[in-house]
Biopython code that builds the backbone (N, CA, C, O; Angstrom):
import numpy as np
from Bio.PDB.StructureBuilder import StructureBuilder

atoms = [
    (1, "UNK", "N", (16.850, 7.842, 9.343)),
    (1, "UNK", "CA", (17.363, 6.722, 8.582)),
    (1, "UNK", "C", (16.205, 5.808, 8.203)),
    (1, "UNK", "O", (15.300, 5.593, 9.010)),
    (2, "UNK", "N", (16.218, 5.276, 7.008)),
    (2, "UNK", "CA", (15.251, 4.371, 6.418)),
    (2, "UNK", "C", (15.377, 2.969, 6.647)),
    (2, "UNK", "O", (16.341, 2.527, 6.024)),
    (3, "UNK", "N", (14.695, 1.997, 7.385)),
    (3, "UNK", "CA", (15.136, 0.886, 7.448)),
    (3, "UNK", "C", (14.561, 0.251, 6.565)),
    (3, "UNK", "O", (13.333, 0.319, 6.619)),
    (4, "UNK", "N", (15.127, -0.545, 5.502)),
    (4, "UNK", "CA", (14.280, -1.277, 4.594)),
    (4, "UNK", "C", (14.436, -2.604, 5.032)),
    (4, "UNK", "O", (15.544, -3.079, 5.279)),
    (5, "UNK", "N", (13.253, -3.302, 5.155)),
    (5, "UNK", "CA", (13.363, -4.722, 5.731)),
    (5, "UNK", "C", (13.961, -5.599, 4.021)),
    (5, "UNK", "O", (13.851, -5.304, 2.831)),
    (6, "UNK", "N", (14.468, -6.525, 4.640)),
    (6, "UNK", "CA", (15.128, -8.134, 3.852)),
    (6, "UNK", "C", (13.928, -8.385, 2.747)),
    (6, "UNK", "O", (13.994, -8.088, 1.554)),
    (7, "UNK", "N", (12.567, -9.142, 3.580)),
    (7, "UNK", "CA", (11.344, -9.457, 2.348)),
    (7, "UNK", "C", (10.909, -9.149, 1.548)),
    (7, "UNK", "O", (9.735, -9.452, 1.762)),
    (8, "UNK", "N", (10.969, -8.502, 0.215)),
    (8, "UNK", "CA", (10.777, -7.881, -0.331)),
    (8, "UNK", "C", (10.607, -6.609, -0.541)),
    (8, "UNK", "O", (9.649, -5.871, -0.768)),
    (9, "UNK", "N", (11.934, -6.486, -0.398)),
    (9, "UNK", "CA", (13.290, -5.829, -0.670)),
    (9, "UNK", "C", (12.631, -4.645, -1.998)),
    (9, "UNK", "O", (12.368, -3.466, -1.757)),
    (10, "UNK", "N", (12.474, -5.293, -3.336)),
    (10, "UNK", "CA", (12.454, -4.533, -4.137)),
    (10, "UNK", "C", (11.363, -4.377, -4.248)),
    (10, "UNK", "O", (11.359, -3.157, -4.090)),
    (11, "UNK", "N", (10.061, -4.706, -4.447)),
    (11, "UNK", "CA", (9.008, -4.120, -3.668)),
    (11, "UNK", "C", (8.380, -3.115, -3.212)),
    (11, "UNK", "O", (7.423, -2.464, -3.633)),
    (12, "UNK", "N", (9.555, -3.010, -1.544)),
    (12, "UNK", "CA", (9.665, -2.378, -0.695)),
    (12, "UNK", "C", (9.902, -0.735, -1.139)),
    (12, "UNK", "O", (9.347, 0.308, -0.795)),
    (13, "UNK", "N", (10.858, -1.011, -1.948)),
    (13, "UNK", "CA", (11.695, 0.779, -2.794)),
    (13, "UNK", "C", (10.432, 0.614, -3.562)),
    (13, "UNK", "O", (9.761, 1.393, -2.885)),
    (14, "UNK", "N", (9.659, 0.211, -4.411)),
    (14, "UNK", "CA", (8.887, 0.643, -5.326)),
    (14, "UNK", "C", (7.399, 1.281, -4.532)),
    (14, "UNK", "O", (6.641, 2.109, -5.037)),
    (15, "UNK", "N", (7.292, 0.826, -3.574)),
    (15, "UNK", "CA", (6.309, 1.310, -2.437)),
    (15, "UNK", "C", (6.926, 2.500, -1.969)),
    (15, "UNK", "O", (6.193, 3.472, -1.783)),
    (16, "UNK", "N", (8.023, 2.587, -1.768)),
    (16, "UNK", "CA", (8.757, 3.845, -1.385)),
    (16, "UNK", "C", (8.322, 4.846, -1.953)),
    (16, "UNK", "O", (7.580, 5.753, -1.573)),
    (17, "UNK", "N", (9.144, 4.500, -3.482)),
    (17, "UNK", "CA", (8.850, 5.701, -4.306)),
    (17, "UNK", "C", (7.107, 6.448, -4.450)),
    (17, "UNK", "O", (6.727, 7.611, -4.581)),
    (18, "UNK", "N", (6.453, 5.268, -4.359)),
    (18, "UNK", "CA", (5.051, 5.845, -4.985)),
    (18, "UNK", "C", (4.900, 6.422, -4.028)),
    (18, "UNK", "O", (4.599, 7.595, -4.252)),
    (19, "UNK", "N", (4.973, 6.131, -2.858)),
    (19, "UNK", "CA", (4.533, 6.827, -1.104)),
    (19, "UNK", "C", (5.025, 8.323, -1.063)),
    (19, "UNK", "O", (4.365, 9.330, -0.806)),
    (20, "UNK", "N", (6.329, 8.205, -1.378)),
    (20, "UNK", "CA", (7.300, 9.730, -1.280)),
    (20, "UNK", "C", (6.890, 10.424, -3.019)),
    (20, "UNK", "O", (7.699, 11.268, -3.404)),
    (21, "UNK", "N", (6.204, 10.230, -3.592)),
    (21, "UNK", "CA", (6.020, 10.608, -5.058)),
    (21, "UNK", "C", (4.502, 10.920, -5.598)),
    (21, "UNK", "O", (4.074, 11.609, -6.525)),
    (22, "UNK", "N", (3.864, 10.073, -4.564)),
    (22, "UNK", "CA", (2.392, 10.014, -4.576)),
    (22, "UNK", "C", (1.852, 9.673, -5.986)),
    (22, "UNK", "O", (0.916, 10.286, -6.499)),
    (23, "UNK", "N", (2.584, 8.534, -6.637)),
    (23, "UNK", "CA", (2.304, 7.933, -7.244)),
    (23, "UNK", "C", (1.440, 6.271, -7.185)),
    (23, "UNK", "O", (1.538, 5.395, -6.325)),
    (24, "UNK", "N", (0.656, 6.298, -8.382)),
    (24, "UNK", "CA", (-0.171, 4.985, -7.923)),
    (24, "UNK", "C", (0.921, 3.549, -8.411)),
    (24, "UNK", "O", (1.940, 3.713, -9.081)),
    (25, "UNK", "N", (0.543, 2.476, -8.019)),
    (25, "UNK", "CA", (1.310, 1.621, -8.195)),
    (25, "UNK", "C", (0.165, 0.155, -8.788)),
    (25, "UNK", "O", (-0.861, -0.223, -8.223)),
    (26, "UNK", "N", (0.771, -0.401, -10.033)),
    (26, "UNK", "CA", (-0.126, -1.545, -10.292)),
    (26, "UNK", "C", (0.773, -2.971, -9.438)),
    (26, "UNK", "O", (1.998, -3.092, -9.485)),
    (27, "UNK", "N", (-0.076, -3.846, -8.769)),
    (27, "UNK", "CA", (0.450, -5.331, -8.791)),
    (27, "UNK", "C", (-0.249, -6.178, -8.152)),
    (27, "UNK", "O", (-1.391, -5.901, -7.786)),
    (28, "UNK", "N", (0.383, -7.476, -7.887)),
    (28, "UNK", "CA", (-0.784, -8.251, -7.610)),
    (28, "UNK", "C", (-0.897, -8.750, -6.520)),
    (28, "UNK", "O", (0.182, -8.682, -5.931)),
    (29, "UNK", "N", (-1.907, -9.379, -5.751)),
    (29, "UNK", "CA", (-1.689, -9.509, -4.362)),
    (29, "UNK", "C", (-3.074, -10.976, -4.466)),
    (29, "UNK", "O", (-4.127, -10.980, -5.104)),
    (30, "UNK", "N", (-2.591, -11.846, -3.734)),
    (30, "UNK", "CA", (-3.412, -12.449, -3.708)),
    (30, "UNK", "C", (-4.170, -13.522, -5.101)),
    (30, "UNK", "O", (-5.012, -14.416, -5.012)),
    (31, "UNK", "N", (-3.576, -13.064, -6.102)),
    (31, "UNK", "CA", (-3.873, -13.775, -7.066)),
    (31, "UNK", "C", (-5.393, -12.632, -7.873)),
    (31, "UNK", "O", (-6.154, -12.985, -8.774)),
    (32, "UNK", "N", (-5.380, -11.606, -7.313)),
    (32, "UNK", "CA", (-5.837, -10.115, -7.890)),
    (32, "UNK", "C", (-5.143, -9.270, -8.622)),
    (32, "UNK", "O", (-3.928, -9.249, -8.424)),
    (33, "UNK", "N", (-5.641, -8.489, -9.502)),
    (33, "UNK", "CA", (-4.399, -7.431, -9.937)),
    (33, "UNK", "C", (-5.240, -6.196, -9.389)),
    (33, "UNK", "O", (-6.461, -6.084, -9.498)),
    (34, "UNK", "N", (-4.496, -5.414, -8.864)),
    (34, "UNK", "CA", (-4.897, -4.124, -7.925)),
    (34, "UNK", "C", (-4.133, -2.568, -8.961)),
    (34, "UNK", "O", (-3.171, -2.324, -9.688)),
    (35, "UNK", "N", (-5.204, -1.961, -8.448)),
    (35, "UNK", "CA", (-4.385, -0.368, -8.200)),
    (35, "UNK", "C", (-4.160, -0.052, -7.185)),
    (35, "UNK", "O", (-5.242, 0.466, -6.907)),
    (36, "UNK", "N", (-3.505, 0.075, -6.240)),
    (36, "UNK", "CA", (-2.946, 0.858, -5.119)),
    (36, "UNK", "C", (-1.979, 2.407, -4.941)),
    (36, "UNK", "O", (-0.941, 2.808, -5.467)),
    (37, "UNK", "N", (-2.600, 2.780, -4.279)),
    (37, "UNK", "CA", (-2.229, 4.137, -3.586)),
    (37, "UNK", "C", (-1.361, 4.229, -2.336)),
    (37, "UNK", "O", (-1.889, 4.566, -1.276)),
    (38, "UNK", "N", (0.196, 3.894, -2.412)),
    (38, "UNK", "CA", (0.481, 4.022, -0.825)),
    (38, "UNK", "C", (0.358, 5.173, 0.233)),
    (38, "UNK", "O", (0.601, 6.364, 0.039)),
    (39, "UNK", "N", (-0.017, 4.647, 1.253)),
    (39, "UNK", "CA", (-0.096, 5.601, 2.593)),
    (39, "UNK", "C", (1.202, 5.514, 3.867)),
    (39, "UNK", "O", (1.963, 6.368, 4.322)),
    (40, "UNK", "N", (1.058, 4.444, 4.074)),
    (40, "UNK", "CA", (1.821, 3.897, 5.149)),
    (40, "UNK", "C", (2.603, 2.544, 4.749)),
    (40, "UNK", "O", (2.146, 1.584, 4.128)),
    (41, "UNK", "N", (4.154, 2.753, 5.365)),
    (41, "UNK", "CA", (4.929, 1.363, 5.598)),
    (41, "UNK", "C", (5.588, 1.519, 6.430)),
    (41, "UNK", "O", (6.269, 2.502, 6.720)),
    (42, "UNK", "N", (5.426, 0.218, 7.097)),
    (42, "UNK", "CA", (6.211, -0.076, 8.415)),
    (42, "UNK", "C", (5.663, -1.652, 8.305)),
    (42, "UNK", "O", (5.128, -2.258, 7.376)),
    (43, "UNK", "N", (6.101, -2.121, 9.920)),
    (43, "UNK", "CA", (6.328, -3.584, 10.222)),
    (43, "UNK", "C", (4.756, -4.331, 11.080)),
    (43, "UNK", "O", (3.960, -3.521, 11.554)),
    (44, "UNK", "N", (4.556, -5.316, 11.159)),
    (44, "UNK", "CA", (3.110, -6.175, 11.265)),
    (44, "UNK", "C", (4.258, -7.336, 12.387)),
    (44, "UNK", "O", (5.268, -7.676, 11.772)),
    (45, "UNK", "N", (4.212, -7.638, 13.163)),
    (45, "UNK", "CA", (4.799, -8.689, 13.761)),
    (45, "UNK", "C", (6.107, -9.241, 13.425)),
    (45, "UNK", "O", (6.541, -10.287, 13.908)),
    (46, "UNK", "N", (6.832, -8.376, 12.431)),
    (46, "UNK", "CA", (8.355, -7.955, 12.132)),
    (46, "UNK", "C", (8.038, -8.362, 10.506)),
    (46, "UNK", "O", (8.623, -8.964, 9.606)),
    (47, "UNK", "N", (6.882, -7.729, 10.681)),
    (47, "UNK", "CA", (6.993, -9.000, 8.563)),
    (47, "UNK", "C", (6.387, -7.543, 7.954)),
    (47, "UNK", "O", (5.349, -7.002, 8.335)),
    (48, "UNK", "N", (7.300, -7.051, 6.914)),
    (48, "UNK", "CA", (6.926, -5.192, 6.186)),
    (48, "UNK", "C", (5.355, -5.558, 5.241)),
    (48, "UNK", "O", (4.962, -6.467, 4.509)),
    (49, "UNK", "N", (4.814, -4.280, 5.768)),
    (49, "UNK", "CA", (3.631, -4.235, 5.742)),
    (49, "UNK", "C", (3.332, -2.779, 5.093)),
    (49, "UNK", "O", (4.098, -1.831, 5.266)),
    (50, "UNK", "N", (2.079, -2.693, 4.290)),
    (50, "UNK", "CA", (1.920, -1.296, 3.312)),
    (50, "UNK", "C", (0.554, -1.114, 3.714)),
    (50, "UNK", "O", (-0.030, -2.145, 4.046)),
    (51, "UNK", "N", (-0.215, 0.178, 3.769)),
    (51, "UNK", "CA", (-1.752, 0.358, 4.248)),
    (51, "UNK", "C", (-1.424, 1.335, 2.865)),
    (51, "UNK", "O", (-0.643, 2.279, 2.740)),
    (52, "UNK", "N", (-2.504, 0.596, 1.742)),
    (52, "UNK", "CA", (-2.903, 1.457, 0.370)),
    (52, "UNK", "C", (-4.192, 2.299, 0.425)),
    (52, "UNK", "O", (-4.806, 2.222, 1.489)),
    (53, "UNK", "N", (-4.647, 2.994, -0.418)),
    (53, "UNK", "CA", (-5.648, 2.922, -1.099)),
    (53, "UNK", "C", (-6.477, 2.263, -2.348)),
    (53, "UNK", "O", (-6.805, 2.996, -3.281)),
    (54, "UNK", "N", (-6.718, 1.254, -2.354)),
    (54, "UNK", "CA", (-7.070, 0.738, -3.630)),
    (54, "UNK", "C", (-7.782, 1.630, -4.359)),
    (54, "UNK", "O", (-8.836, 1.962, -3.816)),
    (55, "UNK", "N", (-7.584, 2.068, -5.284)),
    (55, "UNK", "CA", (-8.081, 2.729, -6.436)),
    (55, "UNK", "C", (-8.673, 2.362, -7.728)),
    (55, "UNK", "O", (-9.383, 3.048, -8.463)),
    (56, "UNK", "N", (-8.028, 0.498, -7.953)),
    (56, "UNK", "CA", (-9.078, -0.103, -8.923)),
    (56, "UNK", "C", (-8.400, -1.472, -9.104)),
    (56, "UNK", "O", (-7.328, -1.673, -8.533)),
    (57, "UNK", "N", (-9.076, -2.615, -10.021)),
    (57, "UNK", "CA", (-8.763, -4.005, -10.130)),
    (57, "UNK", "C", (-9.963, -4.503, -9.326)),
    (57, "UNK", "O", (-11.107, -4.086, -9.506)),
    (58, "UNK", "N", (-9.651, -5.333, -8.515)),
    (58, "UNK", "CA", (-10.672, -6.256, -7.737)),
    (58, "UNK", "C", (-9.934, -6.922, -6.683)),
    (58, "UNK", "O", (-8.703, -6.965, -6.689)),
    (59, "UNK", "N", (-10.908, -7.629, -5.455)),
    (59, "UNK", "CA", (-10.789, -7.693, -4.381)),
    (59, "UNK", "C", (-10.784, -9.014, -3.883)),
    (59, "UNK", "O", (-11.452, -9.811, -4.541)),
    (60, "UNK", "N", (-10.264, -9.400, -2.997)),
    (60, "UNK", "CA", (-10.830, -11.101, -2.594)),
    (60, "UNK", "C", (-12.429, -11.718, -2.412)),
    (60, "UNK", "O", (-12.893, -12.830, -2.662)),
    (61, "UNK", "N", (-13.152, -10.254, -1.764)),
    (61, "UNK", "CA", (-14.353, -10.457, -2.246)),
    (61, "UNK", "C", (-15.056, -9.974, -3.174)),
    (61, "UNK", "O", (-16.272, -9.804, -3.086)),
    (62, "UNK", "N", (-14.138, -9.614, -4.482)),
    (62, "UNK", "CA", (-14.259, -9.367, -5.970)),
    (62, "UNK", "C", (-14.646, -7.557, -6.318)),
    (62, "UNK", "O", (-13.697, -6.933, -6.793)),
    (63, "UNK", "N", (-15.554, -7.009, -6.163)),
    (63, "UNK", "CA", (-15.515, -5.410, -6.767)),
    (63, "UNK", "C", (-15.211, -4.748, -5.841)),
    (63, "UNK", "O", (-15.223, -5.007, -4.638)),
    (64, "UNK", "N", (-14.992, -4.069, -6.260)),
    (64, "UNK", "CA", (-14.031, -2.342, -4.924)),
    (64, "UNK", "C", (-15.297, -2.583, -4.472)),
    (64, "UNK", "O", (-16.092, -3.346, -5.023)),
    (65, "UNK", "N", (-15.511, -1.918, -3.432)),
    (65, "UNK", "CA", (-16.455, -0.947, -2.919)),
    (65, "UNK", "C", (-16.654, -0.029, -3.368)),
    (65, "UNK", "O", (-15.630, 0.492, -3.811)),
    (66, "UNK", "N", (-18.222, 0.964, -3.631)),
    (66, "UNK", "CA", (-18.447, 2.063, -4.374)),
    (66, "UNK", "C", (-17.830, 3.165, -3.315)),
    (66, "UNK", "O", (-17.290, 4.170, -3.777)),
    (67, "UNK", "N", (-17.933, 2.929, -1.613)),
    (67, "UNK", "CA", (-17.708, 3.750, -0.630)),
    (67, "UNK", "C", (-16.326, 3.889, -0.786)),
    (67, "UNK", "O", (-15.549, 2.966, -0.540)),
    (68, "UNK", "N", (-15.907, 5.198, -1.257)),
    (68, "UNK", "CA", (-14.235, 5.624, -1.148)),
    (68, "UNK", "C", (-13.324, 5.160, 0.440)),
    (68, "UNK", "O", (-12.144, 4.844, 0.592)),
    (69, "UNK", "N", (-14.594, 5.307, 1.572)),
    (69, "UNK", "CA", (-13.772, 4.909, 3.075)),
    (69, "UNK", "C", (-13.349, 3.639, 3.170)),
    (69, "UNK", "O", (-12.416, 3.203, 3.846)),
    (70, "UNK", "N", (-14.267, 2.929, 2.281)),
    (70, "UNK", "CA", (-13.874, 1.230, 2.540)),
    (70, "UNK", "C", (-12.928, 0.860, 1.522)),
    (70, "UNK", "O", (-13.365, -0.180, 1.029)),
    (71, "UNK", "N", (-12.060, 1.122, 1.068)),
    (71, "UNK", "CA", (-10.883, 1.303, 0.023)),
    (71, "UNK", "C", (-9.677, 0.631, 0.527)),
    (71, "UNK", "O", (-9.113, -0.296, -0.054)),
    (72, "UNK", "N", (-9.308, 1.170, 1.677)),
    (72, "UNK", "CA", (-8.292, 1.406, 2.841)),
    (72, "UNK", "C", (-7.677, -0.524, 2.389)),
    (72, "UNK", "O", (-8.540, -1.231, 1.869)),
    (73, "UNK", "N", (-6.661, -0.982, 2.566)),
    (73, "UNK", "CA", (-6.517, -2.502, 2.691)),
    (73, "UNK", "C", (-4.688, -2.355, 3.164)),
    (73, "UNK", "O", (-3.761, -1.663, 2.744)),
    (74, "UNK", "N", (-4.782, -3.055, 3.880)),
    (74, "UNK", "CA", (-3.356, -3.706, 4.417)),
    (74, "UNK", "C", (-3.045, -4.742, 3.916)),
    (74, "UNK", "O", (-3.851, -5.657, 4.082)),
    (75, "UNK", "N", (-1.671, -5.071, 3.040)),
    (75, "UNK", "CA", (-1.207, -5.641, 2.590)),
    (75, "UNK", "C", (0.225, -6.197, 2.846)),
    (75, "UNK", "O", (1.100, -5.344, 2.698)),
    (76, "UNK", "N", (0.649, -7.414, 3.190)),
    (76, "UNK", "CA", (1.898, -7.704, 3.606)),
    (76, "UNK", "C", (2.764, -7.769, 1.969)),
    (76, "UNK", "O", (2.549, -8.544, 1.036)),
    (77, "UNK", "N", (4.007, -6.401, 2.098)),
    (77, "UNK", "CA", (5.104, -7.011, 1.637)),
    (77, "UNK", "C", (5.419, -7.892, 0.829)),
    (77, "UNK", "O", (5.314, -7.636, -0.371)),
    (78, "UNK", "N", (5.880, -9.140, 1.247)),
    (78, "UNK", "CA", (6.523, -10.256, 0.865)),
    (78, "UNK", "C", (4.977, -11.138, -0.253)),
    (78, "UNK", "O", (4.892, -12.226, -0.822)),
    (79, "UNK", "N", (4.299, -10.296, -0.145)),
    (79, "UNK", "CA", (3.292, -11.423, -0.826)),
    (79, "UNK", "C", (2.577, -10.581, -1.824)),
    (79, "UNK", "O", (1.521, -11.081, -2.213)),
    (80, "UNK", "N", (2.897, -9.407, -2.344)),
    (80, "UNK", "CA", (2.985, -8.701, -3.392)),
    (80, "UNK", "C", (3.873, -9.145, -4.761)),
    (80, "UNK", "O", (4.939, -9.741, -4.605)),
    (81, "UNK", "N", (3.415, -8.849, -5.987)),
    (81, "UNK", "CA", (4.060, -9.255, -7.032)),
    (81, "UNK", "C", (3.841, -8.788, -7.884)),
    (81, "UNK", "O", (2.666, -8.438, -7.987)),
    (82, "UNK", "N", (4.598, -8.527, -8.828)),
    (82, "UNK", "CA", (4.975, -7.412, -10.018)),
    (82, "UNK", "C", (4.500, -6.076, -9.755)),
    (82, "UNK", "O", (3.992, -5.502, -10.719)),
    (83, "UNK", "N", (4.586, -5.110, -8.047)),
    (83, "UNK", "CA", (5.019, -4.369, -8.215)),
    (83, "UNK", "C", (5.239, -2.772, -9.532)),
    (83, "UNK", "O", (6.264, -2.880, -10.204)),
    (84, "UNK", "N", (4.516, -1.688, -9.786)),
    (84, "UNK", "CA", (5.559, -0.833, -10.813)),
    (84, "UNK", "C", (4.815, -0.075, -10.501)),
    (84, "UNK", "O", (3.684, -0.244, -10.045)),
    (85, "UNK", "N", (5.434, 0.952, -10.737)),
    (85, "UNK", "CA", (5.025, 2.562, -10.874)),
    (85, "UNK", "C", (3.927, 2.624, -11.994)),
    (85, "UNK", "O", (4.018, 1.782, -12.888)),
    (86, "UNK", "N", (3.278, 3.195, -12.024)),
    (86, "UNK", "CA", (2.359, 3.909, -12.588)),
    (86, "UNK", "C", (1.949, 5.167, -12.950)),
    (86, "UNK", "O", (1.922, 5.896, -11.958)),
    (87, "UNK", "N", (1.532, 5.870, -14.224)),
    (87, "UNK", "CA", (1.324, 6.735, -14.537)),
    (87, "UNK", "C", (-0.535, 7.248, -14.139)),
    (87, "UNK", "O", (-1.584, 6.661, -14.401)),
    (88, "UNK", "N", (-0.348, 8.181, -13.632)),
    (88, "UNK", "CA", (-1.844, 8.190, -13.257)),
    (88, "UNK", "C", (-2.428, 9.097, -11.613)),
    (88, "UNK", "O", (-1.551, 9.364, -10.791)),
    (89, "UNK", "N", (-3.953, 9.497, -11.296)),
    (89, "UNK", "CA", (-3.948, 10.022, -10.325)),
    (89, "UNK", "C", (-3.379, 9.490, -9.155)),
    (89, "UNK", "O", (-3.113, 8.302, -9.341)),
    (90, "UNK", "N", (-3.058, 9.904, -7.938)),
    (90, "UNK", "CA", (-2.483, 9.056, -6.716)),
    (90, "UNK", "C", (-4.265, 9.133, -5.455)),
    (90, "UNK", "O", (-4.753, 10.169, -5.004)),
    (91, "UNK", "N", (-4.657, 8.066, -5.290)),
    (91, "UNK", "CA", (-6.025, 8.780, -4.442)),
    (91, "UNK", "C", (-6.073, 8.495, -3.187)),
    (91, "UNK", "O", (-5.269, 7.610, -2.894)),
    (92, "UNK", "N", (-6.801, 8.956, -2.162)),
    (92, "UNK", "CA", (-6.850, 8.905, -1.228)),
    (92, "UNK", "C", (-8.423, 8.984, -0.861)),
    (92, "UNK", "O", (-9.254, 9.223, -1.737)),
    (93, "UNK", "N", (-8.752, 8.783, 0.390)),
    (93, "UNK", "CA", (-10.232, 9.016, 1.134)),
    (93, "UNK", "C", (-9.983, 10.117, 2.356)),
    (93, "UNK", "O", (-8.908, 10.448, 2.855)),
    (94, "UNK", "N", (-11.443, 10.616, 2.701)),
    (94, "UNK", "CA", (-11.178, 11.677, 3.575)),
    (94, "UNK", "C", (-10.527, 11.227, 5.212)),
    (94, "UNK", "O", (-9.868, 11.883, 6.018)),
    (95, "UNK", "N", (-11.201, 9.418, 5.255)),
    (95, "UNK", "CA", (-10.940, 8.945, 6.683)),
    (95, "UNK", "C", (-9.751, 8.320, 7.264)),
    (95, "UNK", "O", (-9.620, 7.568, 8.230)),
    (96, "UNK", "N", (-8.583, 9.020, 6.099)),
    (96, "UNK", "CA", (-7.099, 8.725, 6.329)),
    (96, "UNK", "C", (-6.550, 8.843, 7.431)),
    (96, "UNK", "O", (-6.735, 9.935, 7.967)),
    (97, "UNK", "N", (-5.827, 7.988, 8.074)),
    (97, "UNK", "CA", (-5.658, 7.770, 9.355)),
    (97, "UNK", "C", (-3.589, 7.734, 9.422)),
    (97, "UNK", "O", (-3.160, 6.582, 9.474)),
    (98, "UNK", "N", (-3.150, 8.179, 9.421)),
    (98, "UNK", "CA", (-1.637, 8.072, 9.556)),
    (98, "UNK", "C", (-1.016, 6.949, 10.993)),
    (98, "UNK", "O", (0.036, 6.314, 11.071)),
    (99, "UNK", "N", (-1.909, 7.042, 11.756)),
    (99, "UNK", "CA", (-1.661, 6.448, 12.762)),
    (99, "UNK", "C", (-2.387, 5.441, 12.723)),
    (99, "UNK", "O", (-3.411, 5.797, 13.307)),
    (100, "UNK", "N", (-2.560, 3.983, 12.276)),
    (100, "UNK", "CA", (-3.183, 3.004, 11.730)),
    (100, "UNK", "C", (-2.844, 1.916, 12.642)),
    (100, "UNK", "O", (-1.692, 1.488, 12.714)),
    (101, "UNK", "N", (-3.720, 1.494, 13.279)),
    (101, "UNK", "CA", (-3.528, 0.431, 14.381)),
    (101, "UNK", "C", (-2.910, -1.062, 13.152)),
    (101, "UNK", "O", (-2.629, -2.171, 13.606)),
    (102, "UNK", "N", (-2.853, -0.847, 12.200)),
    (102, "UNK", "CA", (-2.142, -2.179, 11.370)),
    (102, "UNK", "C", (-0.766, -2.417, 11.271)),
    (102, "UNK", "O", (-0.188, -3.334, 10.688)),
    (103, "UNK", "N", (-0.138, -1.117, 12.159)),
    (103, "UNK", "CA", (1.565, -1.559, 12.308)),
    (103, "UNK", "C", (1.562, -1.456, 13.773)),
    (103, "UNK", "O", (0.758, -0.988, 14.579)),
    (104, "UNK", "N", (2.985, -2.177, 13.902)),
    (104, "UNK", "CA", (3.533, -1.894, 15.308)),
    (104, "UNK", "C", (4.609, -1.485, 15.233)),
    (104, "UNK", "O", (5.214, -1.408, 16.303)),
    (105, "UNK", "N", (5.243, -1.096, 14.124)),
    (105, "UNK", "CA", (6.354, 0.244, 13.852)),
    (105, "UNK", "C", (6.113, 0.775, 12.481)),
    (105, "UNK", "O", (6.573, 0.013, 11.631)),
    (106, "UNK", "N", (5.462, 1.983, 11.927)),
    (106, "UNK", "CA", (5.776, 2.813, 10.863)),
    (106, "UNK", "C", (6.973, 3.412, 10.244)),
    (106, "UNK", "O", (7.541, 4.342, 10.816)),
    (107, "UNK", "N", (7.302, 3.056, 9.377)),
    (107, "UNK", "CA", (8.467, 3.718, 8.631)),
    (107, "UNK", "C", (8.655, 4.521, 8.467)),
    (107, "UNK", "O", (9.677, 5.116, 8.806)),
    (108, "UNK", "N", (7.497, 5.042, 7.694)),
    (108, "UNK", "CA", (7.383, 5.922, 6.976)),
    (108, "UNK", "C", (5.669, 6.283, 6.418)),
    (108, "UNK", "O", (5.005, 5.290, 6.122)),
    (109, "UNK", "N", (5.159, 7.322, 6.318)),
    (109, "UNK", "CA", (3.962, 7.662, 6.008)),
    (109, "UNK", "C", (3.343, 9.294, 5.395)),
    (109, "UNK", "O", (3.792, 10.390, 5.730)),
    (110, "UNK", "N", (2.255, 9.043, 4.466)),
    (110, "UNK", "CA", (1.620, 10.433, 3.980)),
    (110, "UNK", "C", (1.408, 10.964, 4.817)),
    (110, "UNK", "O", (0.588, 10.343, 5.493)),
    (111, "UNK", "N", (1.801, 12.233, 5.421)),
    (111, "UNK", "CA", (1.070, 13.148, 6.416)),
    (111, "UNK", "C", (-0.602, 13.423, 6.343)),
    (111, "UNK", "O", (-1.183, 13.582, 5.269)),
    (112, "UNK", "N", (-1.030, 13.441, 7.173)),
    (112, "UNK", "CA", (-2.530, 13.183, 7.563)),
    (112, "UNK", "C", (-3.260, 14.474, 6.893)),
    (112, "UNK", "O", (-4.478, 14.617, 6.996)),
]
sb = StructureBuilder()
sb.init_structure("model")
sb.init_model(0)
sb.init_chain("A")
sb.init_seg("    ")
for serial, (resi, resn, name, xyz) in enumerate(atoms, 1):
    if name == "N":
        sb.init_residue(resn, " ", resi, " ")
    sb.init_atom(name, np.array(xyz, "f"), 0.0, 1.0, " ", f" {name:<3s}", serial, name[0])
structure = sb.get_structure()
């Protein structure tokens, strides 16, 4: 059974889909506009939480990284905005970790 948390709710299904679809997803976080790749969702101290791959846009400390390993970013849920599917590759790095010390319950996740 899928538990979808309350906080962003719709969001939440659009993270779904790209995760179970391996599709990339554009939106904004932070007052950034991102490409993200989902890996993992589950819960952070009961507040829904996503571990992406960023794949492109910019960062709080402004350009991606050229290193594909340092990509990786945890992002809370509720503080995501505009959200959508995207047409395009889905990416990943080799140092994918399914078991990600950034939740304390997983939902759901890409197999390793």
């Amino acid at each position: 059974m899928n538990v979808v948390p309350l906080p962003g709710m719709a969001t939440w299904r659009v993270l779904e889909e790209a995760l179970r679809t391996r599709r990339p997803v554009s939106l904004r976080y932070h007052d950034r506009d991102r490409l993200a790749c989902p890996h993992v969702l589950g819960l952070k101290d009961g507040r829904p939480r996503v571990l992406c791959y960023q794949a492109g846009g910019t960062t709080s400390s402004g350009r991606l990284p050229t290193d594909p390993a340092q990509r990786w970013r945890h992002l809370f849920v509720d503080e995501i905005e505009a959200a959508a599917l995207v047409d395009g590759p889905w990416e990943s790095a080799p140092n994918y970790a399914p078991a990600s010390t950034g939740f304390d319950h997983v939902v759901t996740a890409v197999a390793g």
